[in-house]
N, C-alpha and C positions, 0 to 999 in steps of 0.2 A: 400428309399435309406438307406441305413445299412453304418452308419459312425463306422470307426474303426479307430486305434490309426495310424495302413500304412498310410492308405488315407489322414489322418490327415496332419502325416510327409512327405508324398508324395506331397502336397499342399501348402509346409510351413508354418505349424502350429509351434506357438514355445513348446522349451519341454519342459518349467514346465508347460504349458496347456494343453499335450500330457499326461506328467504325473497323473493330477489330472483326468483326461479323464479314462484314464487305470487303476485307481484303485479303480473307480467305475463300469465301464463297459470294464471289460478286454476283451474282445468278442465283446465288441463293441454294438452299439445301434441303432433302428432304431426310430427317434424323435417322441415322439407325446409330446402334453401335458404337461404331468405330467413330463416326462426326461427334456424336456426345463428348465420347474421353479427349479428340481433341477441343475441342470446344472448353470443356474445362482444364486443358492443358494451357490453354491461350487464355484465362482467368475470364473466361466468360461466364455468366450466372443464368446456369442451366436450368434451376426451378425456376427461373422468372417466366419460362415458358409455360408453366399451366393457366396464366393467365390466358393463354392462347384458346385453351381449351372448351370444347360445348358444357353444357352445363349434363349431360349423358357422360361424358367422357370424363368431366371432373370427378364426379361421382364415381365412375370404376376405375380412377387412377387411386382414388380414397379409398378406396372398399381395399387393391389391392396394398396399399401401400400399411393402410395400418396393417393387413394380415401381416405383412412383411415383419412389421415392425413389432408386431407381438409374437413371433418367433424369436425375431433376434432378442426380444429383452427376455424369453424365456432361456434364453442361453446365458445373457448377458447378467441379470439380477445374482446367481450364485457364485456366477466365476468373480464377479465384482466384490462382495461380501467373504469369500474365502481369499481375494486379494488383499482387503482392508484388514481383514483376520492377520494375516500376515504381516503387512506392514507395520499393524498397529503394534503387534508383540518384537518385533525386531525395531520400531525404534522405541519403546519403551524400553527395552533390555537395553541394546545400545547408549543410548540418549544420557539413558539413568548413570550406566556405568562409566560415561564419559564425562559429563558433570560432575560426580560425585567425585573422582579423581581430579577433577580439574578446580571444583572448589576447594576442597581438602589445599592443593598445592598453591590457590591463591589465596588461603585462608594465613598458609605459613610463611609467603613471602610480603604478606599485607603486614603480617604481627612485625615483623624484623624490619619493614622499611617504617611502620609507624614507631617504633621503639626507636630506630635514629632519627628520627623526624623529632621524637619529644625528647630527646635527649640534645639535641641540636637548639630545637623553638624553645624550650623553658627558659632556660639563661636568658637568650634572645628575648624573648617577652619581658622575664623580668628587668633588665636591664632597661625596656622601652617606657617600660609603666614608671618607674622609676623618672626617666627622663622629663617624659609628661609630667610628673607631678611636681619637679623641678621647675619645667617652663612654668607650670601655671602658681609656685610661689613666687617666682620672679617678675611676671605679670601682675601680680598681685598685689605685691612689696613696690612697685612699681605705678602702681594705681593711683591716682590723686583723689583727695576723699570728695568731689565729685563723683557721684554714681553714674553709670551709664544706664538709659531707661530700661527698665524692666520685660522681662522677656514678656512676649503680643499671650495674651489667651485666647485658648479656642472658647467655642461655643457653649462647654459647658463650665467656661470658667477657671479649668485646669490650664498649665504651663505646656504648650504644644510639646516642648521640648520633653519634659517630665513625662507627657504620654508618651510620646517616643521611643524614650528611654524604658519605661516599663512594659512597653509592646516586646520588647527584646527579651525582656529577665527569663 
């Protein structure tokens, strides 16, 4: 069979496949071989060609292709499984043994930066809360006995704020 760039686009080949097709074998080609591998050198999509095919020919390209194919996966299924075997125990060994060192060393440099952290923030905190409850007697001391309206309620009556607050505790 002599495929040409017609039959191609008579098939619904697309045309930049058409393209690349036609300006290697303007005249077209009749496959063996050596056209195939270039053909997909040149990123041509070489099974779109069984579209080409009689419906005789489909069939003994099937018949021969699954044989093919169930050779190769009778090779391919153990060597596959005794790969995974493999992988699996080399990075479970690995993996483990690299984590566990590496947690361990950030478990001790975690303890030593949070021990200066709260030896740092406590004073710090204390000293803020402190501050706070300074501003708000002086605020307060400060207050004309005028109230300010009363904080909004939600829906079931409670102080939004009050839920707020105890969504946190």
């Amino acid at each position: 069979m002599r495929i040409t760039a017609d039959l191609l686009r008579n098939h619904g080949a697309c045309e930049e496949q058409v393209e690349i097709f036609t300006r290697h074998w303007p005249d077209g080609v009749i496959p063996n071989a050596r056209t195939v591998v270039k053909a997909q050198l040149l990123g041509l999509d070489i099974w779109w060609c069984t579209r080409l095919l009689s419906d005789a020919a489909q069939m003994e390209y099937k018949k021969i292709r699954t044989a093919a194919f169930a050779k190769y996966k009778k090779i391919w299924v153990p060597v596959w499984a005794e790969y995974e075997k493999v992988m699996h125990a080399a990075w479970t060994m690995k993996y483990q043994n690299v984590m566990d060192t590496a947690l361990a060393e950030y478990e001790k440099i975690r303890a030593v930066a949070l021990a200066k952290y709260v030896k740092v923030m406590d004073p710090a905190l204390i000293e803020y809360e402190k501050a706070k409850v300074d501003a708000l007697l002086v605020a307060l001391r400060a207050q004309p006995e005028k109230r300010r309206k009363p904080w909004r309620a939600n829906n079931n009556g409670t102080c939004w704020r009050s839920t707020l607050i105890s969504t946190y505790r």
